[in-house]
C-alpha angles and dihedrals in degrees: 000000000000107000080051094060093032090056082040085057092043082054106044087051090048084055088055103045081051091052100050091040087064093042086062097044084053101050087047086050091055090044101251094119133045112229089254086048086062106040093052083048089057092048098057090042093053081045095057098040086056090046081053103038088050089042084060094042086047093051095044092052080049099062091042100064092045091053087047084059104058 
């Protein structure tokens, strides 16, 4: 049950990551952000989806451990 909702989580993240990725290319697209702009944009965005990824693998590893010790 919790390594599905922890691979949901990792999922969901990755969607949004997809989702604001296209955002920025779009408002590049439009002008509204230089290419370094962006890139630095995507980076920080790639930097905050594996904080998170590795937040929902600790916790699940987390959880494993409690439930080993019942």
């Amino acid at each position: 049950v919790y390594k599905r909702q922890a691979e949901e989580g990792r999922v969901a993240v990755r969607n949004l990551r997809r989702g604001g990725r296209h955002e920025l290319e779009q408002l590049q697209k439009d002008g509204e952000l230089s290419t370094d702009e962006l890139e630095r944009l995507e980076k920080e965005l790639e930097k905050i989806t594996h904080e998170q990824v590795a937040l929902i693998d600790q916790l699940l590893s987390h959880k494993e451990q409690e439930l080993l010790q019942v």
